[in-house]
Every structure is written in C-alpha cells, then in structure tokens.
C-alpha positions in Angstrom: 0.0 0.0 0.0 3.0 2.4 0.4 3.4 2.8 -3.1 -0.1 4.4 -3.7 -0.2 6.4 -0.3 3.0 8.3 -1.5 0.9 8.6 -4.8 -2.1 10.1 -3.0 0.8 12.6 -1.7 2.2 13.5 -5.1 -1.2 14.2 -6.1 -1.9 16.3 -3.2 1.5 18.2 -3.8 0.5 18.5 -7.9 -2.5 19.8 -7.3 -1.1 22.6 -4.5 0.9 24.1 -7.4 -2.2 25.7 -9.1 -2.9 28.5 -6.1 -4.7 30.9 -8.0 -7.1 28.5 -10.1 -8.1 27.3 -6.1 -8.6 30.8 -5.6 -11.2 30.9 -8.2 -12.5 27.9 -7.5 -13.0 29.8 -4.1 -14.9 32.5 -5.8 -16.6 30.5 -8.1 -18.1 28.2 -5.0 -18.8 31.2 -2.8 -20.9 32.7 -5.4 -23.1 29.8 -6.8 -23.2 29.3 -3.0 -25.0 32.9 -2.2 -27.2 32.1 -5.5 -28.8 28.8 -4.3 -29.5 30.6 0.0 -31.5 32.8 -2.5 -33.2 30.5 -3.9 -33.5 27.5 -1.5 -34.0 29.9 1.6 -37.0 31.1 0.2 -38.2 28.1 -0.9 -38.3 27.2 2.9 -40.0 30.3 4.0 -42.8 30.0 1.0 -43.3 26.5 2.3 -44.1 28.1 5.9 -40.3 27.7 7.4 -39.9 23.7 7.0 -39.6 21.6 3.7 -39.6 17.6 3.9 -37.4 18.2 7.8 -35.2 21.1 6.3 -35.7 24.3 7.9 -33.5 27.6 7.5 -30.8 26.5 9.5 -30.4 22.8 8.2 -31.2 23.9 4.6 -28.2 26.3 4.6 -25.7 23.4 6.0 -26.6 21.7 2.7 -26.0 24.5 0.9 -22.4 25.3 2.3 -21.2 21.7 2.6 -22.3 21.4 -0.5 -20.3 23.8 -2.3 -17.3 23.0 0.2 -17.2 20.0 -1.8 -17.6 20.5 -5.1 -13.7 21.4 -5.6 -13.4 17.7 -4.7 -15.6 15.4 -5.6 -16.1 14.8 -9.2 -19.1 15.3 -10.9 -17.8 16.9 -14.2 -16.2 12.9 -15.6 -13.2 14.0 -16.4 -9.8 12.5 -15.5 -5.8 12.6 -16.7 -6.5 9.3 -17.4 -9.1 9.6 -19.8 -6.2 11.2 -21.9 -3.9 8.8 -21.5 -6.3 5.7 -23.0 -7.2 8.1 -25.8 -3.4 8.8 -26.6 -2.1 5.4 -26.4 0.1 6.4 -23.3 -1.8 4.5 -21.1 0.5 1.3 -22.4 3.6 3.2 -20.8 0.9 2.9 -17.0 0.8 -0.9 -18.4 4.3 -1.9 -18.0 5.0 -0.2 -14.5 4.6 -2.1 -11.4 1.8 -0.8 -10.0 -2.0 -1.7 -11.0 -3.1 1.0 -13.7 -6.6 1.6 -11.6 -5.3 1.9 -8.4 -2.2 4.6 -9.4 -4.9 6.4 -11.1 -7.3 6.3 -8.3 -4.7 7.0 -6.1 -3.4 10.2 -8.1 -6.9 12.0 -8.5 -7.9 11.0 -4.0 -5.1 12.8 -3.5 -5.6 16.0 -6.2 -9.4 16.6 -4.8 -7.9 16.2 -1.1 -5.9 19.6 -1.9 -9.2 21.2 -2.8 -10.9 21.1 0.7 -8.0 23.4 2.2 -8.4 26.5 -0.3 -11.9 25.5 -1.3 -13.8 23.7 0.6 -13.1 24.6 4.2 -13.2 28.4 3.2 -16.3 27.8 1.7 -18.2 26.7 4.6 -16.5 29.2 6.8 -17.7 32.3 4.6 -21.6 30.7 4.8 -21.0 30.3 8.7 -19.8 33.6 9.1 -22.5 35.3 6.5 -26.1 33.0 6.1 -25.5 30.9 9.5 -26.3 26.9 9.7 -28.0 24.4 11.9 -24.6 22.0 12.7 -24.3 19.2 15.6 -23.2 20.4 19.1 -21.4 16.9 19.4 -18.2 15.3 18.2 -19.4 12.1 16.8 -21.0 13.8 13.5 -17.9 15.6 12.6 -15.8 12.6 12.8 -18.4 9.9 11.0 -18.6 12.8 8.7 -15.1 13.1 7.6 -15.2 9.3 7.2 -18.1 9.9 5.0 -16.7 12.9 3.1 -13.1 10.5 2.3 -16.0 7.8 1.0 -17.6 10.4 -1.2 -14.4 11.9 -3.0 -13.2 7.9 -3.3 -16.3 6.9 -4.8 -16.4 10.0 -7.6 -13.0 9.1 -8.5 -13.5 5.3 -9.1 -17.2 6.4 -10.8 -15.5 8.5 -13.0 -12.8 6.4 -14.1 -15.8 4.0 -15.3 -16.3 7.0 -17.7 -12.2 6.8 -18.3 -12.0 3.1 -19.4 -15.1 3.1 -21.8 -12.3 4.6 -23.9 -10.9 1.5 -24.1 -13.4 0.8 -26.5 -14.7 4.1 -27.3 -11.2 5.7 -27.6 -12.8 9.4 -27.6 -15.0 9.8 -23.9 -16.1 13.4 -24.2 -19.7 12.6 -25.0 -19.7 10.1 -22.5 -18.4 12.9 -19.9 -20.7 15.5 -20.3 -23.5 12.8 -20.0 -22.1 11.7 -16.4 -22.0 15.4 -15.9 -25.4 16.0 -16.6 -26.8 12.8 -14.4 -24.3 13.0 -11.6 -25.0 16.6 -10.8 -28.4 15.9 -10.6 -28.4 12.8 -8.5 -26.3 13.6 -6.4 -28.3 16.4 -5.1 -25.8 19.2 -6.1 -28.9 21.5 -7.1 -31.3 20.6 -4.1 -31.3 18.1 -1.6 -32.2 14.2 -3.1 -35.4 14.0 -0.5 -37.2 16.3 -2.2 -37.2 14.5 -5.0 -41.0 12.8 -6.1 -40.6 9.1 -4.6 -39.7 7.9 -8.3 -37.0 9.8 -8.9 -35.6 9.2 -5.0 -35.4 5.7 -5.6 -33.8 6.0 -8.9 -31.2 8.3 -7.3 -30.3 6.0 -4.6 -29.8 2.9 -6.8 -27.0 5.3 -8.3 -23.6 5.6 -6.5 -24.4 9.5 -7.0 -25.5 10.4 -3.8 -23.2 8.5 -1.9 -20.3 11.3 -3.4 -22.2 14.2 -2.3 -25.2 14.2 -0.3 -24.7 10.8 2.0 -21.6 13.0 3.1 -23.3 16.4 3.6 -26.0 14.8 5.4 -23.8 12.5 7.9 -21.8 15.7 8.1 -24.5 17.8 9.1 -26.3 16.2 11.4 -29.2 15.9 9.2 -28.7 11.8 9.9 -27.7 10.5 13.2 -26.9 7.1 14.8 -27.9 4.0 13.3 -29.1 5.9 10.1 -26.0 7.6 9.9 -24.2 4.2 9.6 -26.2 3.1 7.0 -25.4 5.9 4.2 -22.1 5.1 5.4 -22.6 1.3 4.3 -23.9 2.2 1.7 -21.1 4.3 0.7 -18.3 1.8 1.2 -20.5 -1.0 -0.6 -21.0 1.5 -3.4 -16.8 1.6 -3.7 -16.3 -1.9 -3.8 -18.8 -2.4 -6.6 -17.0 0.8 -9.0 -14.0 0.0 -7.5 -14.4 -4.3 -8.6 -15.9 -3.1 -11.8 -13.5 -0.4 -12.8 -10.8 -3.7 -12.4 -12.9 -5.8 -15.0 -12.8 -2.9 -17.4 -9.1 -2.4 -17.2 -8.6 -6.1 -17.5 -10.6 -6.4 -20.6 -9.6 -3.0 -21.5 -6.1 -3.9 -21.7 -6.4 -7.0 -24.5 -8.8 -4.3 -26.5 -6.2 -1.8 -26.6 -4.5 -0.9 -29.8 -1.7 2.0 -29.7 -0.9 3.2 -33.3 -2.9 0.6 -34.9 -0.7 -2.2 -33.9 
C-alpha cells in the first residue's frame, strides 16, 4: 500500500501548485453558494419555514457543505487518465509495477484532497460567518462525517474512471463525460437536496452511487442523519466503492487485450 499512499501525496502536492485557479474555484463556489441561499431559503420560507425536515438552518448546511465539496468530488467525468487511454500512453501505465486503476485512483484521492483546504473549508467558513447553519453540538458527527466525506471523494473518483475506461473501446469519452455530468450533478443532489425528489425519482437516485459522493456525506456531516441511520449511508457508501472500484478492475482487464496504440 505504500506505493499508492505516497501517490495520494504527489497528487496532493500536484495539485497545490495551481494556487490561483483554487482561488477561483473559491470564488466561483462562494458565489453559486450565495445564489442557491437565494433561492432555496425562500423556498423554505414559501413553504411556511420547514420543507420535507429542512428548515433555514439545516437547509443552509446543505447549501455550504455542499459547495465546500464540489472542488473535490467529481461530478464533471473528467480525468488525466481519460487522456492517456485516448493517446495510447496508457501502455507506458501498463508496464509499470503498479495496477493502472489503483495509481490512477490514487493520483486523483489525493488532487481533490488539496481542494478542501483552499476551497472547501473556506467555503463553509464564509456561509458560517455570512447566512449561519444548523450544525451538531457533538463530536461524533464531525468525525463519521469526515469518514463519510473521504468515501464520497473515493467513490467520484473510481465512478468517473468508469467514464475513463469506456475509452478502451470508445477511444474518444467526451460525450460520455458531459452525459455523467449531466446525471451526476443531478443525483447527487448538487442542485437541491435528493429527498425532495417525487418518490420515483428518490429511488432512482439512490440505486445510483451519486448520492453517496455528495449528499450521503453532507448529510452524515450535518447532522441531518444520526446514529444508526447515519451508519447506513455510510454502508452504503463503502458498498457502493467496492462495486465501481471491482468493476472499474474488469474494465481495465478487458480493456487492456482491446487496446491498440498506433494501430498495432
């Protein structure tokens, strides 16, 4: 395991060298963040102050945790490696002593953990400081919920290098990327909060690894889900990374007798 924790480090070291695009990610998360208290704030109030068990307060820790995250969990599908199938490069990964999923995997953990210290912590911080939020007034949800927040960054990263090896056989995964961007946003209850989805469209969600990047995390983190409850989306979360995680090794596998570099 040594080999891909020191990855995880180099990828946290990469990704520290790009300062001022984490300062406008900063911005950029701040502002959608000030757009959707607008909108979701008085949503709550038009609904008389409480909206499916979110009221001002709890809606608002969904709102900041939210965008505290979105620097590093992926929900846009893409990935270096994506690049390196589609170049042919990916051979050079092939012949290295490491497995080619779990250097990847290990490269991008590390990247997004980078993110929370100019983006995401900051984030929540400045919607603390400016809106307010409901949060727990005990230790145990802070420290499931960084479990739970770990989970969630894992399981976008081995989600989205699902999207990476279809171009194994695809060779070009750009279409295929802006569809997981389109779904995973969604699902993952970036926009609103999954349970106040119509019944339907809840259980389609959580049949999806989706929430368990985003809103599993943000609601363990909260407080919004406690005790027993709070274990489960936990469960559910590490079940959710063995299945991508087992099926992203299949692809790579088959992936690697279907690859042709330069025709050959």
């Amino acid at each position: 395991m040594r080999p891909y924790a020191l990855l995880v480090l180099a990828g946290f070291r990469q990704q520290s060298a790009y300062r001022l695009a984490a300062l406008a990610g900063l911005v950029a998360n701040t502002t959608f963040g000030f757009l959707k208290v607008a909108i979701l704030l008085a949503t709550v109030e038009a609904a008389g102050g409480e909206l499916n068990g979110y009221d001002a307060g709890s809606m608002a820790a969904y709102i900041w945790i939210s965008q505290g995250l979105l620097g590093s969990v992926n929900l846009f599908g893409r990935t270096e490696v994506a690049e390196r199938i589609r170049t042919g490069d990916v051979v050079v990964d092939f012949l290295r002593p490491l497995d080619v999923q779990g250097a990847a995997v290990a490269t991008e953990v590390g990247r997004n953990l980078f993110a929370l210290l100019p983006r995401g912590i900051p984030s929540v911080l400045v919607g603390a400081l400016v809106v307010g939020m409901t949060m727990p007034t005990s230790p145990l949800p802070y420290a499931l919920g960084l479990v739970s927040v770990l989970l969630g960054i894992t399981v976008s990263v081995t989600t989205v290098y699902l999207v990476a090896a279809t171009g194994f056989w695809l060779v070009e995964t750009r279409g295929v990327q802006i569809l997981y961007m389109v779904v995973s946003g969604f699902l993952a209850g970036l926009f609103v909060p999954i349970s106040l989805f119509p019944a339907p469209l809840l259980a389609l969600a959580s049949a999806t690894p989706f929430p368990s990047m985003l809103q599993y995390p943000v609601d363990v983190l909260s407080g919004r889900v406690e005790g027993v409850a709070a274990l489960g989306l936990v469960a559910a979360q590490v079940a959710w990374l063995v299945a991508t995680a087992a099926l992203g090794h299949v692809l790579t596998r088959r992936g690697r007798h279907k690859l042709e570099v330069q025709g050959g």
